[in-house]
C-alpha positions as CSV (number, residue, x, y, z in Angstrom):
1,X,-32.7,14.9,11.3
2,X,-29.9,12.2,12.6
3,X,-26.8,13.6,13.8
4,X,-23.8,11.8,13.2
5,X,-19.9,12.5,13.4
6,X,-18.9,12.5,9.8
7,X,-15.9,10.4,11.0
8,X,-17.8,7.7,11.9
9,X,-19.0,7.3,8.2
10,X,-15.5,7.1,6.7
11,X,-14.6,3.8,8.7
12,X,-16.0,0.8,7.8
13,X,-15.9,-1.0,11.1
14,X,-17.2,2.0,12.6
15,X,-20.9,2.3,14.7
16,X,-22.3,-0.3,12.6
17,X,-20.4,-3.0,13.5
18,X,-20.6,-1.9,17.7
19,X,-24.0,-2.3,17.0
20,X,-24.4,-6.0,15.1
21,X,-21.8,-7.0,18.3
22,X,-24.2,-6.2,20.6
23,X,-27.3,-7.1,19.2
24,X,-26.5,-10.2,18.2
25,X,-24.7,-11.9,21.3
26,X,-21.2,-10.9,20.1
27,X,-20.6,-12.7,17.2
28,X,-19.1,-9.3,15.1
29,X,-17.5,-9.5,12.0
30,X,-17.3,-13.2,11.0
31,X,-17.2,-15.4,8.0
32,X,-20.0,-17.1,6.0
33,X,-23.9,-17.4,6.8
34,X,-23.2,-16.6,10.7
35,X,-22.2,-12.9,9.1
36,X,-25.4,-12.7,7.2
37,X,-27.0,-14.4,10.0
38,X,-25.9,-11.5,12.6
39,X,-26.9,-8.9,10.1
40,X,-30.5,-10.1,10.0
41,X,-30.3,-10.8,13.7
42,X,-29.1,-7.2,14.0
43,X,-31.9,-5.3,12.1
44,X,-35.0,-7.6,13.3
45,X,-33.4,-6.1,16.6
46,X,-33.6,-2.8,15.2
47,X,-36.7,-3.5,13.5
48,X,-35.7,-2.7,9.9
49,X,-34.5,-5.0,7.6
50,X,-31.4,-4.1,5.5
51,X,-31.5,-3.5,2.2
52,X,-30.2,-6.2,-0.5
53,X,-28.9,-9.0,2.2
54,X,-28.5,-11.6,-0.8
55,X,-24.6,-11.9,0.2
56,X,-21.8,-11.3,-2.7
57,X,-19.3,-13.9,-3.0
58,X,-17.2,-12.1,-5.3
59,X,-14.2,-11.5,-2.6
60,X,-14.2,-12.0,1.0
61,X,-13.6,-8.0,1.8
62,X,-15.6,-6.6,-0.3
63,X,-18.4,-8.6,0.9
64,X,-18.0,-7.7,4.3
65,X,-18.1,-4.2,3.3
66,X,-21.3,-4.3,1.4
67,X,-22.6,-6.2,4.9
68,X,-21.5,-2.9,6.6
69,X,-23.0,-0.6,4.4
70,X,-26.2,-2.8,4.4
71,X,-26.7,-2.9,8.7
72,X,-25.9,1.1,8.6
73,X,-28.0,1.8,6.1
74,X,-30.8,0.3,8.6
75,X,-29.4,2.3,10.8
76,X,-28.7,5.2,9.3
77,X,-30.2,5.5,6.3
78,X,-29.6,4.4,2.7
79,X,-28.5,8.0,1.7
80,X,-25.5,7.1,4.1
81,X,-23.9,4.2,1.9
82,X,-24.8,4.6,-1.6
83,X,-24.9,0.9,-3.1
84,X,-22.2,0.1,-6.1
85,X,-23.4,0.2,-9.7
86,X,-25.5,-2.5,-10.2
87,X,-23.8,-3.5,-13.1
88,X,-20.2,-4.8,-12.8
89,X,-17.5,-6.5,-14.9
90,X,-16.7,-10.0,-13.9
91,X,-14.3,-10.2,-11.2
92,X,-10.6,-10.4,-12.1
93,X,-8.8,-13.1,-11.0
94,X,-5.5,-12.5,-9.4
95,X,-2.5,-14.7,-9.7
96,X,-1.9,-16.3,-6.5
97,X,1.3,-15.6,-4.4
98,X,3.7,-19.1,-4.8
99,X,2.8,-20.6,-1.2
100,X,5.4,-20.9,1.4
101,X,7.9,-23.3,1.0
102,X,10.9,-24.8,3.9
103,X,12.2,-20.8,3.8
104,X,9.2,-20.0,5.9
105,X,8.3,-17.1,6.3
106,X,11.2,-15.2,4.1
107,X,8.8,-16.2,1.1
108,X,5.3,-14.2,0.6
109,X,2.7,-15.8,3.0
110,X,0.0,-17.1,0.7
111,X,-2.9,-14.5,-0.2
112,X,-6.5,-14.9,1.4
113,X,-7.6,-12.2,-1.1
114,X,-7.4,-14.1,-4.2
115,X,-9.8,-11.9,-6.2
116,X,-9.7,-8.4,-7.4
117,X,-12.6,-5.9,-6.5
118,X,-13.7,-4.5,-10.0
119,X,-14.8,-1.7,-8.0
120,X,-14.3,0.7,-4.7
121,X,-16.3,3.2,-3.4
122,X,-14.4,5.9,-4.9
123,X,-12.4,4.1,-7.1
124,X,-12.2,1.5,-10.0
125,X,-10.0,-0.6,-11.5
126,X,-7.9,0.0,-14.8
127,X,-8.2,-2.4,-17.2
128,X,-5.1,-3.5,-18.8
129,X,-5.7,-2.3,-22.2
130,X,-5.5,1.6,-20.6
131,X,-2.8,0.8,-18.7
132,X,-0.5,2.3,-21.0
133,X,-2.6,5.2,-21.4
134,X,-2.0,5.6,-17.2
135,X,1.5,5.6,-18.0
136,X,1.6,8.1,-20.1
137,X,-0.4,10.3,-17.4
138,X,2.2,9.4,-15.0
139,X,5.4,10.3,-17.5
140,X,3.3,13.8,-17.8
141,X,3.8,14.2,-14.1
142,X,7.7,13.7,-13.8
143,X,9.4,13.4,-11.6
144,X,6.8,14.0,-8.6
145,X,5.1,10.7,-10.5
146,X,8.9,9.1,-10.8
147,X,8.2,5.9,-8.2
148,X,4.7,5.2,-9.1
149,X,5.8,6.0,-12.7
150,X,8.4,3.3,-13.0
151,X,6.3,0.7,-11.0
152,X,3.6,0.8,-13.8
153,X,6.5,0.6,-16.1
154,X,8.2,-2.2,-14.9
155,X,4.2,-4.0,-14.4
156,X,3.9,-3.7,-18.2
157,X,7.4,-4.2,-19.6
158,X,8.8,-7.3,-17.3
159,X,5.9,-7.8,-15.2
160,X,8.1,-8.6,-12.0
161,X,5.1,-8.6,-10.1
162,X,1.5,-9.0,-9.7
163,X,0.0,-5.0,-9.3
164,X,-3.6,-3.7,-9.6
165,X,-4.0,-0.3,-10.2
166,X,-6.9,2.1,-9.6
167,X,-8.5,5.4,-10.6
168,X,-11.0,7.9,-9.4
169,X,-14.7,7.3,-10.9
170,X,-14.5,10.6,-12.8
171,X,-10.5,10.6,-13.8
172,X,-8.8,12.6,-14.2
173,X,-10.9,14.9,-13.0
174,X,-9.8,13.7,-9.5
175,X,-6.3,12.4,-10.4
176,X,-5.5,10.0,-7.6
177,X,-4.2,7.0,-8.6
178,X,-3.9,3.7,-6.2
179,X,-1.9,0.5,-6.7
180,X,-2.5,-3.0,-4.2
181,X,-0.4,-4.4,-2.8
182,X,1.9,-1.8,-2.1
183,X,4.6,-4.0,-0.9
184,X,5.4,-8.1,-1.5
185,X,5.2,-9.0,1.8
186,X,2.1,-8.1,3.5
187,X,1.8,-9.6,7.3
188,X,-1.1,-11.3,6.3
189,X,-1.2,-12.0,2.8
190,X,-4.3,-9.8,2.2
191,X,-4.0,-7.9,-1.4
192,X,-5.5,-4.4,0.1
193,X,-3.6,-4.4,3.7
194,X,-1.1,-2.1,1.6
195,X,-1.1,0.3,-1.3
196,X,0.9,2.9,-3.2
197,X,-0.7,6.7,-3.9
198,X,0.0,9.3,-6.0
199,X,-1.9,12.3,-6.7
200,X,-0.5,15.4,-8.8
201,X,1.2,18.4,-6.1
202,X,-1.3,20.9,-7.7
203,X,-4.9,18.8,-6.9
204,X,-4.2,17.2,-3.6
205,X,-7.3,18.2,-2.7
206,X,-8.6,15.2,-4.6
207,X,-6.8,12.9,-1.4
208,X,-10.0,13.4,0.5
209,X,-11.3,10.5,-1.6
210,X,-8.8,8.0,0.2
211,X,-10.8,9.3,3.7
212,X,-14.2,8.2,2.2
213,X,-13.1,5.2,0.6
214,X,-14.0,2.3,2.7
215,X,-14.5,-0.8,0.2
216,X,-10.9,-0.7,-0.6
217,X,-9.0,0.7,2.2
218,X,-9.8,-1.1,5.3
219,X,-8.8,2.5,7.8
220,X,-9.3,0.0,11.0
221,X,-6.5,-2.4,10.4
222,X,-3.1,-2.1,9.6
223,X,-1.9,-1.2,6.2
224,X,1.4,-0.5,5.0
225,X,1.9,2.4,3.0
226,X,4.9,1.9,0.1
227,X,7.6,5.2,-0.7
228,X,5.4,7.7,-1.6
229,X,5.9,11.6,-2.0
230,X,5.9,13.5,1.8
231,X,3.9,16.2,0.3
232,X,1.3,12.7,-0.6
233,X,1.7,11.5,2.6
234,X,1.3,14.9,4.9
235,X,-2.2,14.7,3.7
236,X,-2.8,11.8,4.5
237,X,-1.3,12.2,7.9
238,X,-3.7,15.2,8.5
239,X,-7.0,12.7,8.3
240,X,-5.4,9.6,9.8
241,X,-4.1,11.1,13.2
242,X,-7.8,10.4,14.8
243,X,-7.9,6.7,13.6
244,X,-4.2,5.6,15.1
245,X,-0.5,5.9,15.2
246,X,2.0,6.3,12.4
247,X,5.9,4.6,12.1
248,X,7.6,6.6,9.2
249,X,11.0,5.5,7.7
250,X,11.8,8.8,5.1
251,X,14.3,8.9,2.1
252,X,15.7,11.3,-0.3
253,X,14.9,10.6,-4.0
254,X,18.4,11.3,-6.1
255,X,18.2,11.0,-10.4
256,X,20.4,10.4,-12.6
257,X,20.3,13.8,-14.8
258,X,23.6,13.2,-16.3
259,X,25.3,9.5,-17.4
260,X,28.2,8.5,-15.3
261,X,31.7,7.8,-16.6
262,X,30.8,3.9,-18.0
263,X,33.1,1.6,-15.8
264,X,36.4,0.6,-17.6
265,X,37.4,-3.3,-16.2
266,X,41.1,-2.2,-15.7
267,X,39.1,0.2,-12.6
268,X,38.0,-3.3,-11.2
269,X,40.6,-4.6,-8.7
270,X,42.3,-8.3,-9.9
271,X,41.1,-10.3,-7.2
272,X,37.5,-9.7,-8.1
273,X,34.8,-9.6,-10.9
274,X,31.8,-8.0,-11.6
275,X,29.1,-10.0,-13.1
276,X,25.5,-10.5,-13.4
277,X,23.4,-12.1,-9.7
278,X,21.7,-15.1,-10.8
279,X,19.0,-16.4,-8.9
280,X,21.0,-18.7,-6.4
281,X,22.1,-15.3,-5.1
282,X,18.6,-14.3,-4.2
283,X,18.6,-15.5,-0.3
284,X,22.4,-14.1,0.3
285,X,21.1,-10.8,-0.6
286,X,17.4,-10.9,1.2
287,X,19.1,-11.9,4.5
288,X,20.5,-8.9,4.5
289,X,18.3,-6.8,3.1
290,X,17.0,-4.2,6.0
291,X,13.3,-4.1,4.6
292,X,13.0,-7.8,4.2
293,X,9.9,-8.0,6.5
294,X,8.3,-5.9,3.5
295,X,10.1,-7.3,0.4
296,X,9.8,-11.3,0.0
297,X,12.2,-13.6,-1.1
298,X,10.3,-14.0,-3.8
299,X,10.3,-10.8,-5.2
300,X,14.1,-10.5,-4.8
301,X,14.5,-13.5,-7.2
302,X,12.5,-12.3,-9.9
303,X,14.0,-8.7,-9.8
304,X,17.5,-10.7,-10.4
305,X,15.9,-13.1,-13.0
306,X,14.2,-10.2,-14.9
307,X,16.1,-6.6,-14.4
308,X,19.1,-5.6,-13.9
309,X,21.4,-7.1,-11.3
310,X,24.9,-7.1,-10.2
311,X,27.7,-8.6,-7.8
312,X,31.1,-8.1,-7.1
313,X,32.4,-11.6,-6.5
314,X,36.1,-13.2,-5.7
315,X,37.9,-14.8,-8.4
316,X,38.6,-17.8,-6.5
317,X,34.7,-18.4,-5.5
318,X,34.9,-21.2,-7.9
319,X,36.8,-23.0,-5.3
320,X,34.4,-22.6,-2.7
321,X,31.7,-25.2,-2.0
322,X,28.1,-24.2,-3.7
323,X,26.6,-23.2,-0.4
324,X,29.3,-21.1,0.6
325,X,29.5,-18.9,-2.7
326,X,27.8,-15.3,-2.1
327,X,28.6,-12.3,-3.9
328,X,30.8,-9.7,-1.8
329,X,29.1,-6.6,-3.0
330,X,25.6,-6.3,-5.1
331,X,23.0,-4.2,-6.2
332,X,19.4,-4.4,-7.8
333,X,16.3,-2.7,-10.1
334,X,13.4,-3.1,-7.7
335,X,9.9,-3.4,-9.1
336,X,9.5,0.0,-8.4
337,X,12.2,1.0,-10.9
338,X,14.6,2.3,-8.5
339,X,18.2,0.9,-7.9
340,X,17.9,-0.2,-4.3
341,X,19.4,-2.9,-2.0
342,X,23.3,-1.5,-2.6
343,X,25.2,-3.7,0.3
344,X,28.6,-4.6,1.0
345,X,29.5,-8.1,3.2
346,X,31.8,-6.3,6.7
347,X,34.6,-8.1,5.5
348,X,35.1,-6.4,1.8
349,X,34.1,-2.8,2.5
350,X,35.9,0.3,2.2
351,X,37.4,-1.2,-0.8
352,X,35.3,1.1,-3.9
353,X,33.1,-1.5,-4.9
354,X,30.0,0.9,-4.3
355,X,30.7,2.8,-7.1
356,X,31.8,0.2,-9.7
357,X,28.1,-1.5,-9.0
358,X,26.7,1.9,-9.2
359,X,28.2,2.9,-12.2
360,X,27.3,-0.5,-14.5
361,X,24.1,-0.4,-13.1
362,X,23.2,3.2,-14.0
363,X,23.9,2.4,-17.2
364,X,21.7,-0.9,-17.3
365,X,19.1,0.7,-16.4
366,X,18.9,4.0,-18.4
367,X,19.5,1.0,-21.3
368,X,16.7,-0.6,-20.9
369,X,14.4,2.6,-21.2
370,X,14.6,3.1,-17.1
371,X,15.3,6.2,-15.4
372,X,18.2,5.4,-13.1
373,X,16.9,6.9,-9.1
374,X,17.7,5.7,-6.0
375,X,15.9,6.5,-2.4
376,X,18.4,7.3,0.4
377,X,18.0,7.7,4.1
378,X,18.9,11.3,4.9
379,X,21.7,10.6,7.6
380,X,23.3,8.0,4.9
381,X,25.9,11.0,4.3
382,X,28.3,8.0,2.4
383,X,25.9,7.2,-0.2
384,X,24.6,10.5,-0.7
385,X,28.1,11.9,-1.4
386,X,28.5,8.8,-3.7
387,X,25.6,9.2,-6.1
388,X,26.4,13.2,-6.4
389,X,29.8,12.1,-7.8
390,X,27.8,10.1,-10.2
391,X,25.8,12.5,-11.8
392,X,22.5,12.3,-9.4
393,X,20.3,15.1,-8.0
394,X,18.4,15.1,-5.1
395,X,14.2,15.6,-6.0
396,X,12.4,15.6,-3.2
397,X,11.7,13.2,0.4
398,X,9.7,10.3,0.4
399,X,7.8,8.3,2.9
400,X,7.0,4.3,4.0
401,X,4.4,4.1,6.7
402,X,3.1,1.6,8.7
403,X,-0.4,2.8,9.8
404,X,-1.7,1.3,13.1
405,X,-5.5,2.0,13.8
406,X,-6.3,2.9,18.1
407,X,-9.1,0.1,19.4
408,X,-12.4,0.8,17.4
409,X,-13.7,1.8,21.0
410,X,-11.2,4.7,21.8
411,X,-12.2,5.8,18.3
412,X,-15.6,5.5,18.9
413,X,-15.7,7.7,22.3
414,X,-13.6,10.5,20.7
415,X,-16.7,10.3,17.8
416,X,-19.1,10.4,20.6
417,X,-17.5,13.3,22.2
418,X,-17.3,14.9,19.1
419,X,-21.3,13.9,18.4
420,X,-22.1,15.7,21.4
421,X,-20.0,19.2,21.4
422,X,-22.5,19.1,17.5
423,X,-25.2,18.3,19.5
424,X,-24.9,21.1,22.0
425,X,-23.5,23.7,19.9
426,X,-26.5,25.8,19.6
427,X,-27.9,25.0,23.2
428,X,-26.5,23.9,26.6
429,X,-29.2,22.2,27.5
430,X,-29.1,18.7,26.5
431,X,-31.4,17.6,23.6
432,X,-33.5,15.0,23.8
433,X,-35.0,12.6,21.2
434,X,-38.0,13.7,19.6
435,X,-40.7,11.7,19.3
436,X,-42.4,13.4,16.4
437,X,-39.3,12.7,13.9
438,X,-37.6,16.4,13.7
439,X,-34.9,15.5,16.0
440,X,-32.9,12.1,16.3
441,X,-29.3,12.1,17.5
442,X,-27.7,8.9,17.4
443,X,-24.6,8.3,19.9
444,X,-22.8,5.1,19.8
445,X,-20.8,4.8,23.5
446,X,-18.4,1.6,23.9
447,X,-20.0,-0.7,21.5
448,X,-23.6,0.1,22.4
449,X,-26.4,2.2,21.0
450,X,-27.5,5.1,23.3
C-alpha cells in the first residue's frame, strides 16, 4: 500500500517532476526529445518503464502533462493518472494573437499555445455547434451567470475575441463551466495561464474538479483569474492557500433593472459632442486604462470597432492636429458584456459628462439584446451613486485574482510533513518500508526520493 499526500496528486509538477530532476542530471521540464529523453532516463533509473512514451505533439502543455502522468505512473502507479480516451477529435486550431507590432508590449504578446486541447482531465471542450445550447444554460442561471453569460454572448454574436469554453465530462451533472484565456493580455502569451469559472451557487461542490484538473490548469505557475463571483472564488481560495499567495482586486456588480431617462442633446453642453470612438481612439483610451496590463490594445480596438462605444469630444477638435485629437470623456462594452473603462481626461471633469456617456450607452446596449452591468470598486462611492440614479442595482461582489504558486520545494516539504503525520497516525514509532510489499510509503524531501 503507497502512501501519498493527496495534494501531491493534484499538481502536475509535483513529486514526479523532483524526481526526473534528480535522476536525470537536472535537466527537468524541458522541450523536445531531451523531455522524453529524461523520462526514459528517469524510469531505467527507477527501473520501470513508463507507460505509452510515444510523445503527443498535439500542443506543447498538454504534452508535458501526459509526460508527467507517464513518469508518476512509474512511480506511483497507473491507477494514479488515468490516461485520456484513447479516441480524440482532431485538435482545434486557434487563431493566433496579431503579433506585436512598434506599440510593444501594449499589444497581446504573441501566443506559444497555438492549439486547443480537445480535452482536460476533467474537462472537455464545447464544440461550437452547442455553444448556444451553453448559453442558454447560462441565461437559466441569471444573474449569478451574468459575466460569464454575456462573454459567451458577445463570442457568438460579434466574436470580439478568440474564447474556448469548457465543460465537465458528465455535464451538467457537474455544472462547472471554464473559459481560456480569461483575460487578453496574458504575461506570457500562453492560452491556459488564465481562465474564467462559473459554477451554479447551489452545486459548488462540483469546484473540486478545478483542484484535480491538471492538463488544463497548470496550479504551479501563475494564472490570472478573470471577474468571477466571490462566492466562485472563496472556494477556490479554500484549496489554493497551500499551493501560493493570492492578489484580489474586488468589485460590485450593478444592473440595469429599469431604462434610464434616454439623453436629450439639448442636456449636452455647446462646446462638446457626443459621438461614436472609432478605432484611432483605441490607444488614448488604453493608456489610461487602469487594468491595461490585463486588457491589450488589441482588444480595446475591436470592442470600439464592434460594440458599442462612446466619447465626449470638443467641438473645435477639428482644429487640432491628428495626433493631438483624443476624446475628453469615453466609455465602452467589453467582451465580457459589461460597460467598463468609464474615464474622464483631469482637465474636463466635474463637468456631467459621466452620466451623458452612461445614459447613451445603457441604451446601446440593452439595444443590441445586451444586459447593461457594470463592475465597480466598492470605495468608488462617485460612481456607485451615479449608476443608482440611473436605474442600476447592486447584485453581488466579484473577484480578479492573480494566483502566485510558493517554490515547488516549500510545497513539497509541507506534503512531506503532511505524508508523515498519515504515516504515524496510528503508531509513534516510525514505519519502515516493508520488504514483502504490504507497506511502501513514498516521501519526496527537496527534490529527492527518500
Amino acid at each position: 500500500m503507497s502512501v501519498v499526500s493527496t495534494a501531491t496528486l493534484a499538481l502536475p509538477c509535483g513529486g514526479a517532476d523532483a524526481i526526473l530532476c534528480s535522476t536525470t542530471g537536472g535537466r527537468g521540464l524541458v522541450e523536445g526529445e531531451g523531455w522524453w529523453d529524461g523520462v526514459r532516463s528517469a524510469a531505467s533509473v527507477l527501473g520501470t518503464a513508463p507507460q505509452d512514451t510515444t510523445p503527443h505533439r498535439a500542443a506543447p502543455q498538454y504534452s508535458q502533462q501526459r509526460a508527467r502522468r507517464a513518469l508518476s505512473s512509474a512511480i506511483l502507479g497507473p491507477a494514479l493518472h488515468p490516461r485520456p480516451p484513447k479516441q480524440q477529435p482532431p485538435v482545434v486550431k486557434s487563431s493566433p494573437t496579431p503579433p506585436a507590432n512598434t506599440l510593444g508590449p501594449l499589444r497581446s504578446p504573441p501566443q506559444r499555445e497555438m492549439e486547443v486541447v480537445p480535452y482536460g482531465k476533467n474537462f472537455r471542450l464545447v464544440p461550437e455547434d452547442e455553444l448556444p445550447e451553453l448559453l442558454d444554460y447560462l441565461s437559466q442561471h441569471l444573474p449569478q451567470s451574468l459575466k460569464f453569460q454575456q462573454t459567451l454572448k458577445t463570442f457568438l454574436t460579434d466574436r470580439v475575441w478568440d474564447f474556448h469554453f469548457y465543460v465537465t465530462k458528465d455535464w451538467p451533472q457537474d455544472p462547472v463551466v471554464l473559459h481560456f484565456p480569461g483575460i487578453t493580455h496574458p504575461p506570457n502569451g500562453l492560452l491556459y495561464e488564465s481562465f474564467s469559472v462559473f459554477c451554479p451557487n447551489d452545486r459548488l461542490d462540483a469546484l473540486q474538479l478545478l483542484q484535480t484538473e491538471d492538463m488544463l490548469i497548470d496550479w504551479t505557475r501563475p494564472l490570472y483569474l478573470n471577474f468571477t463571483p466571490k462566492i466562485i472564488f472563496e472556494k477556490l481560495q479554500e484549496f489554493y492557500t497551500h499551493i501560493g499567495s493570492i492578489e484580489t482586486v474586488e468589485g460590485d456588480v450593478y444592473i440595469s433593472v429599469q431604462d434610464p431617462p434616454p439623453l436629450q442633446e439639448t442636456e449636452l453642453p455647446p462646446e462638446v459632442e457626443l459621438r461614436q470612438l472609432c478605432k484611432k481612439d483605441a490607444k488614448a483610451i488604453h493608456d489610461l486604462y487602469p487594468a491595461r496590463d490585463m486588457e491589450c490594445l488589441d482588444a480595446f480596438e475591436k470592442c470600439i470597432d464592434t460594440l458599442p462605444a462612446y466619447g465626449i469630444f470638443a467641438k473645435d477638435a477639428a482644429d487640432v492636429e491628428d495626433a493631438e485629437k483624443r476624446p475628453a470623456a469615453w466609455m465602452v462594452q467589453s467582451y465580457y458584456g459589461a460597460m467598463f473603462s468609464m474615464q474622464t481626461l483631469p482637465e474636463f471633469r466635474r463637468k456631467g459628462y459621466g452620466i451623458f456617456l452612461a445614459k447613451r450607452l445603457t441604451a446601446a446596449v440593452k439595444k443590441r439584446g445586451y444586459v447593461p452591468f457594470v463592475v465597480i470598486r466598492p470605495e468608488n462611492a462617485a460612481s456607485q451613486s451615479l449608476y443608482l440614479k440611473l436605474g442600476f442595482e447592486k447584485l453581488y461582489q466579484t473577484v480578479r485574482a492573480v494566483l502566485q504558486p510558493r517554490p515547488i520545494s516549500e510545497i513539497q516539504t509541507d506534503e512531506t510533513q503532511s505524508s508523515s503525520k498519515c504515516c504515524h497516525a496510528d503508531s509513534a514509532n516510525e514505519i519502515n518500508h516493508q520488504e514483502n510489499g504490504k507497506i511502501d510509503c513514498l516521501e519526496i524531501k527537496n527534490g529527492e526520493l527518500a
